[in-house]
C-alpha positions as a printed Julia matrix, in Angstrom:
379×3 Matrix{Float64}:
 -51.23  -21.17  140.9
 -53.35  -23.69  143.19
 -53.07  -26.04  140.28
 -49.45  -26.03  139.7
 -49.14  -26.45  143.44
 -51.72  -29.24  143.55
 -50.39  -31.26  140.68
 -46.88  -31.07  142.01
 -47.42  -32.42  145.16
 -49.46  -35.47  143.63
 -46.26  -35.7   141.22
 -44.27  -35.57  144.74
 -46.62  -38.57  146.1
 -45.85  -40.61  142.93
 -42.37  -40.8   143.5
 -42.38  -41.46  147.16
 -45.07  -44.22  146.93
 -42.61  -45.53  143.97
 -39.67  -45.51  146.17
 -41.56  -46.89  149.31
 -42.51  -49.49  147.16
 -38.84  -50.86  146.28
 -38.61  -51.43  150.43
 -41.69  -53.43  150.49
 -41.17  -55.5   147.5
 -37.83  -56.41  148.59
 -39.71  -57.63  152.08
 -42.88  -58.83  150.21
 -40.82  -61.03  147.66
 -38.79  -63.05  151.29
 -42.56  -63.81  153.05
 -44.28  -64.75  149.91
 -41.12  -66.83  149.31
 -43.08  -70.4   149.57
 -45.96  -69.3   147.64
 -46.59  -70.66  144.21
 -48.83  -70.41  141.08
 -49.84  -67.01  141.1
 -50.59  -67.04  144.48
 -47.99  -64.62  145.3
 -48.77  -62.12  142.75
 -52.52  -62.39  143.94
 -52.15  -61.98  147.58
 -48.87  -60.49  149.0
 -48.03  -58.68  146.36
 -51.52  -57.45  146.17
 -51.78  -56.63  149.25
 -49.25  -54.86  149.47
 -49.37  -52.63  146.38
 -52.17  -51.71  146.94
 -51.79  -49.89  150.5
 -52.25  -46.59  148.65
 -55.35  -47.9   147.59
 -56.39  -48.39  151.63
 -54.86  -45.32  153.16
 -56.12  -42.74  150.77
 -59.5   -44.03  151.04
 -59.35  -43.86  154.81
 -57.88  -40.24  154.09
 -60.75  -38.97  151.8
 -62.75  -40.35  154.57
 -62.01  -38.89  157.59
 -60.44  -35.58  156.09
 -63.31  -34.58  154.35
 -65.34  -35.28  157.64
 -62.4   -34.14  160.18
 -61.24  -30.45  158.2
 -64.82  -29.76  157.4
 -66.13  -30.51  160.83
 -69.31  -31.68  159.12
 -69.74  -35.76  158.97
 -72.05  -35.07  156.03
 -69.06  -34.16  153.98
 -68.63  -37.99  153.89
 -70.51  -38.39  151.06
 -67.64  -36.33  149.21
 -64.71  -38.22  151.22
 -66.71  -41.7   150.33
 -66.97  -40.91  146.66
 -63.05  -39.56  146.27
 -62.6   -43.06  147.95
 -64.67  -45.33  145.77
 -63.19  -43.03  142.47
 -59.99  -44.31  143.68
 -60.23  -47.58  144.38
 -62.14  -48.05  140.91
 -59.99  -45.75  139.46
 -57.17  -47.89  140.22
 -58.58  -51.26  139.08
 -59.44  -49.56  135.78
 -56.07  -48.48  135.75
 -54.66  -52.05  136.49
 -56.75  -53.62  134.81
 -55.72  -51.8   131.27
 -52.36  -49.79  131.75
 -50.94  -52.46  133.49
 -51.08  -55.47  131.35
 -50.37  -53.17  128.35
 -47.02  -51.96  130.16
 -46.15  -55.97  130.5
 -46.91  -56.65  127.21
 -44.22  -53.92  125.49
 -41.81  -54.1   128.32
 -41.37  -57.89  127.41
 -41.89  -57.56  123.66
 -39.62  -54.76  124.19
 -36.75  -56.18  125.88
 -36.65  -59.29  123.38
 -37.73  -61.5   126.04
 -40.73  -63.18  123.97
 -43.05  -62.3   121.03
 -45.69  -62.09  123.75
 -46.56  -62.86  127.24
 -48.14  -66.17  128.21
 -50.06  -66.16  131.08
 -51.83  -69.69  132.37
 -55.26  -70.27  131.51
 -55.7   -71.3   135.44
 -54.53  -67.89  136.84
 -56.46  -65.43  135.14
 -59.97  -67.78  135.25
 -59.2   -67.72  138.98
 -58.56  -64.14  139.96
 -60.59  -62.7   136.45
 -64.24  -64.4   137.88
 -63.06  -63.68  141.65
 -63.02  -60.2   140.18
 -66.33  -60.0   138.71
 -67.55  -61.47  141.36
 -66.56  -58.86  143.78
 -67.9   -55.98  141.21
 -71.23  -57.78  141.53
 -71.14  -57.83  145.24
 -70.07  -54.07  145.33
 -73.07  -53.3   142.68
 -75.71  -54.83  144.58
 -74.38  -53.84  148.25
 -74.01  -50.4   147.71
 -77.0   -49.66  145.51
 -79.03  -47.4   148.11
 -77.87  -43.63  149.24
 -76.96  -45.14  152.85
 -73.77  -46.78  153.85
 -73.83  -48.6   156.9
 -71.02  -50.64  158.81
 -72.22  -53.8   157.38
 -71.19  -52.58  153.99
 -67.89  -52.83  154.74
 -67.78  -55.9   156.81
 -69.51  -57.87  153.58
 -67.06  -56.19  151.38
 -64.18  -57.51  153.83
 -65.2   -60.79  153.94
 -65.71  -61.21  150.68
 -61.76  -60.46  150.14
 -60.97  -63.06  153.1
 -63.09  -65.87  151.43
 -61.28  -65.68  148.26
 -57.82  -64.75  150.31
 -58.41  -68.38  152.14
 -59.33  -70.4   148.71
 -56.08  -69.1   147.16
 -54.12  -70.33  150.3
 -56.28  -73.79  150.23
 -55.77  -74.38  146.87
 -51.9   -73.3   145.77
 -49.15  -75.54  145.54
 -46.14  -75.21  148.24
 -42.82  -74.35  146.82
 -39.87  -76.32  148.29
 -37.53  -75.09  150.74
 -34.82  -75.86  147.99
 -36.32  -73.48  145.64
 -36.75  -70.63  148.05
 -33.98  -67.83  146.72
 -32.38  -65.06  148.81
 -33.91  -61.7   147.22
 -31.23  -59.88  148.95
 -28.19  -58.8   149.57
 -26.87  -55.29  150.98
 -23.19  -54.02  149.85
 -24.63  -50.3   150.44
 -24.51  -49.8   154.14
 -21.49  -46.98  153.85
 -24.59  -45.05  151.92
 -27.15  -44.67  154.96
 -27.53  -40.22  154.74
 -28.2   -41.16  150.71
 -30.51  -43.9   151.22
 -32.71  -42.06  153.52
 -32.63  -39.03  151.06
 -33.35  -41.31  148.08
 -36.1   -43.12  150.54
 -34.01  -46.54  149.64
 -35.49  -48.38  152.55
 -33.47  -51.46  151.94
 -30.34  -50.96  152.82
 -31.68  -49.52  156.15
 -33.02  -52.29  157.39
 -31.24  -55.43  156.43
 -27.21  -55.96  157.16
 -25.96  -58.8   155.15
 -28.99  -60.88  154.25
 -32.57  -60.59  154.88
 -34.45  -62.52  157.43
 -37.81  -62.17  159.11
 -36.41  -60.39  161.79
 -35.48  -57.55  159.33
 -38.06  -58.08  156.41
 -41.14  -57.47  158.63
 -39.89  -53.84  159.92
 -38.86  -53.16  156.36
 -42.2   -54.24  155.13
 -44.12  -51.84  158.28
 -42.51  -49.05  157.27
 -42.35  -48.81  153.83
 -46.48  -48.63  154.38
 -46.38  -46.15  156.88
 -44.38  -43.77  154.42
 -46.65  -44.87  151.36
 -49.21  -44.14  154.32
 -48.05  -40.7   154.8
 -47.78  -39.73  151.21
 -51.4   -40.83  150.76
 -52.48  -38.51  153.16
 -50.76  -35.5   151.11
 -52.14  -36.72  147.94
 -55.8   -36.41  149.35
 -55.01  -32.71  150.66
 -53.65  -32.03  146.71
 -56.54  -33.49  144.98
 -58.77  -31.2   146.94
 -56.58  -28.58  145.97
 -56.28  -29.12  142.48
 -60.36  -30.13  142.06
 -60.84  -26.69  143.39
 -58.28  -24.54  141.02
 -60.11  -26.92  137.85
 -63.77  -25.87  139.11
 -64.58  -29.28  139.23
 -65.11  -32.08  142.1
 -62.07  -33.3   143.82
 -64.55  -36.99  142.63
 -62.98  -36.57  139.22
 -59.62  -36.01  140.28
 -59.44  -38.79  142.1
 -60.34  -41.09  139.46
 -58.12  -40.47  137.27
 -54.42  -38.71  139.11
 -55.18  -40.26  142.8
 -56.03  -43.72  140.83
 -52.67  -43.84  138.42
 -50.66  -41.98  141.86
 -52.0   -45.2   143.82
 -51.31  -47.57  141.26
 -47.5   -47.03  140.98
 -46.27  -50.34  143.24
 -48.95  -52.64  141.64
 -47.45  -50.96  138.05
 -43.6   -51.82  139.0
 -44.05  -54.91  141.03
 -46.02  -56.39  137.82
 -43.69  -55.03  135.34
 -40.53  -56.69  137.57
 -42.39  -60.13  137.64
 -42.62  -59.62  133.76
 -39.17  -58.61  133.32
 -38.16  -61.8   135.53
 -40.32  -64.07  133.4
 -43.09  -64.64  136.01
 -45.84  -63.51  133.51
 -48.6   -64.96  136.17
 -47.42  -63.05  138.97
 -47.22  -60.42  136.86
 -51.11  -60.3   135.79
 -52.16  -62.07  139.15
 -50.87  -59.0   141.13
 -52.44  -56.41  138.76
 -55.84  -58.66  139.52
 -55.72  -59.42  142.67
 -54.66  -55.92  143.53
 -58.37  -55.22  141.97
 -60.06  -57.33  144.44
 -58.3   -56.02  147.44
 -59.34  -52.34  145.97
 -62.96  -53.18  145.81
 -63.33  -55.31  148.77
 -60.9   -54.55  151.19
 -59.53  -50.86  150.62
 -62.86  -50.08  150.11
 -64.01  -52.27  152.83
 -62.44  -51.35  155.7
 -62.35  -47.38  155.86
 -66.23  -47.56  155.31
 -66.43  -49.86  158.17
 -64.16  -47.91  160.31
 -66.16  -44.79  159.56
 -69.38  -45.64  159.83
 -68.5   -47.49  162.95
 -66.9   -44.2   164.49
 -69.76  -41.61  163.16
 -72.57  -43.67  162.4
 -74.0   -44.14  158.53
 -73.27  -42.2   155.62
 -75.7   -40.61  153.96
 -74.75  -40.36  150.25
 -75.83  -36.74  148.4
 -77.66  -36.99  144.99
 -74.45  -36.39  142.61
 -72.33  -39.01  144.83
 -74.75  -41.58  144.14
 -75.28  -40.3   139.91
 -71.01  -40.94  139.8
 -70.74  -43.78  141.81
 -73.71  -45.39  140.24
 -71.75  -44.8   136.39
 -68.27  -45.47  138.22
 -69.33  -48.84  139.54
 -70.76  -50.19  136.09
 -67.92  -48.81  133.97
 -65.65  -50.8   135.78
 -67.51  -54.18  135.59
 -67.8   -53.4   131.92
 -64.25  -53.46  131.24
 -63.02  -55.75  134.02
 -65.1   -58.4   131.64
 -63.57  -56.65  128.65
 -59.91  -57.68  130.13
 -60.86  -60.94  131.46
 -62.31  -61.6   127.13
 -59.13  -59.72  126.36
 -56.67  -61.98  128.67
 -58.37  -65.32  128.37
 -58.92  -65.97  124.56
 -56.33  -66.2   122.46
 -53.02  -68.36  122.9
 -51.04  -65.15  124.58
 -50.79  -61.44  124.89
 -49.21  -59.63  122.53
 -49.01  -56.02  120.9
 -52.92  -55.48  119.33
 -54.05  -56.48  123.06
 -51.95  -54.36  124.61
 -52.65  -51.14  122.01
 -56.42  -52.22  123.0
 -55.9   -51.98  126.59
 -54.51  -48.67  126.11
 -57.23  -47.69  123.85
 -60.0   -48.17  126.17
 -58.03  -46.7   129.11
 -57.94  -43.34  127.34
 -61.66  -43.22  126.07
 -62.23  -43.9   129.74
 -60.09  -40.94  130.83
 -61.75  -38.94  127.83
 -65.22  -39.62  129.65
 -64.38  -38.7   133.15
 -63.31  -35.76  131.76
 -66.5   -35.11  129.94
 -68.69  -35.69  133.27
 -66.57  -33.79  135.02
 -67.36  -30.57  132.92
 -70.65  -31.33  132.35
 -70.59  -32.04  128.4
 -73.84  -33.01  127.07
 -72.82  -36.23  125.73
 -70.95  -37.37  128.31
 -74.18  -36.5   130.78
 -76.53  -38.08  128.49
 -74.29  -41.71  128.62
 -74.13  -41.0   132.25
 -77.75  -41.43  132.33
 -78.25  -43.76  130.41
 -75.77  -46.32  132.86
 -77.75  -45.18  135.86
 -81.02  -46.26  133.86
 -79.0   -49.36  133.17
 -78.77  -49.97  137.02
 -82.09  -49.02  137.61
């Protein structure tokens, strides 16, 4: 029965983060409005979308520590965290561009999706780049607070070079995103979590966009926290640790705004801001959602000493997604476009990396014996 219960309530999560995250693109897409080439995609966007990303690591965090009373439990609230945030990059990094590809192709918007050379060899080696930092920094069985604050500013250096470098839309071009004719609707829209119409009158300003924005993270915040609690509860009913879970249904649950922000931009024809959010939601994940709950912690409680198994998964987790982060980048950068084999590959690999989780997670001999064999790899 746990199970039913557990997967229910991360089904219940999925839809409010999906909803919260209509609110916050409508706020996100007004004070990004001046930001060009990608840049939006990459940073506010990002940023945004990936909130789940940042809360449910702090969640897995301090619950584990918090409920259990025990600050060793860390190790298990660290390693739901990093399986999400990995998860979740993984997930962007394949479903994502896939979903692009046939929702274009699709609606008979173009043969296939064209995405500038310039924005994917920006944010694809700012990506690897980061996966190297995270391999190297957290290769011990100790976290300390100075894990996190590398990891952070790591996310603020390439944060400030995409600012430096982008080109300024004009004030001319800026559009209005929107426009409420549903205030009569208020008992509906709070029911329906249409955070919108709530907040902005006749036409959206700072004054209203910034509130709009707030919120729709604290409720994305709040749903986070349940979807920790039903991970835990569903790990348990499987037999297995809530780790594995959170790769894989806490990942794809987190990943919903990056998922429908992307596919919008693709369905508007901004294919960069389209890929650029699904990347640079990737490097916010490792650096900064990872980041900052693992400086916050350790800051609070001191270290965190990492058990045995933690280190095995994160040790596979961590290479598996450099692996087919450089995949994508291959995938995304040759070639004149993306178009249906690329996007039946991305899907491809996404499922034999589901089909592996699953294997480690029950113990099956051969997906133990290629978990070794990437921990020799890092060795």
């Amino acid at each position: 029965m746990d199970i039913f219960i557990g997967l229910f309530i991360i089904a219940v999560c999925c839809v409010v983060i999906w909803r919260a995250s209509d609110g916050f693109e409508t706020a996100s897409q007004y004070i990004g409005r001046k930001l060009s080439d990608g840049v939006r995609g990459a940073t506010i966007n990002a940023i945004g979308s990936s909130m789940p990303e940042l809360f449910t690591t702090l969640f897995f965090l301090f619950y584990y520590s918090v409920y259990y009373s025990k600050i060793s439990e860390a190790s298990n609230g660290f390693a739901g965290g990093i399986g999400t945030t990995a998860g979740s990059a993984i997930f962007n990094g394949m479903i994502i561009p896939a979903i692009v590809i046939f929702a274009v192709i699709g609606y008979g918007l173009a043969k296939n999706v064209k995405v500038g050379k310039k924005v994917i060899f920006r944010d694809g080696l700012s990506l690897i780049a980061a996966e190297l930092i995270l391999i190297l920094l957290i290769s011990g069985s100790t976290l300390y607070w100075w894990h996190g604050l590398i990891l952070m500013s790591t996310y603020g250096l390439y944060v400030t070079f995409m600012l430096r470098t982008m080109t300024e839309k004009e004030e001319s071009e800026v559009k209005v995103y929107y426009q409420n004719n549903q205030s009569s609707k208020r008992l509906t829209n709070i029911l329906t979590i249409n955070l919108a119409p709530l907040f902005i009158k006749e036409k959206i300003n700072t004054s209203n966009a910034w509130p709009l924005l707030i919120t729709s993270m604290l409720i994305i915040g709040l749903a986070c926290f349940f979807l920790v609690y039903s991970c835990e509860l569903t790990a348990t009913a499987l037999g297995i640790k809530t780790y594995f879970v959170a790769v894989i249904l806490a990942s794809a649950a987190t990943s919903v705004p990056d998922t429908i922000l992307s596919y919008k931009d693709a369905i508007n024809g901004e294919y960069d801001d389209a890929v650029a959010n699904a990347l640079g939601s990737n490097i916010f994940d490792v650096c900064f959602a990872l980041g900052l709950p693992l400086l916050i912690f350790t800051m609070a409680y001191g270290p965190i000493q990492m058990s045995p198994d933690t280190v095995d998964n994160i040790s596979e987790l961590r290479l598996i997604l450099l692996a087919l982060t450089i995949i994508a980048f291959l995938l995304y950068y040759f070639g004149e476009s993306l178009n249906r084999v690329k996007a039946f590959i991305f899907l491809a690999i996404y499922i034999l990396f589901v089909t592996y989780i699953y294997g480690r997670a029950y113990q099956q001999e051969w997906a133990v014996e290629m978990g070794q064999y990437l921990r020799d790899v890092l060795l």
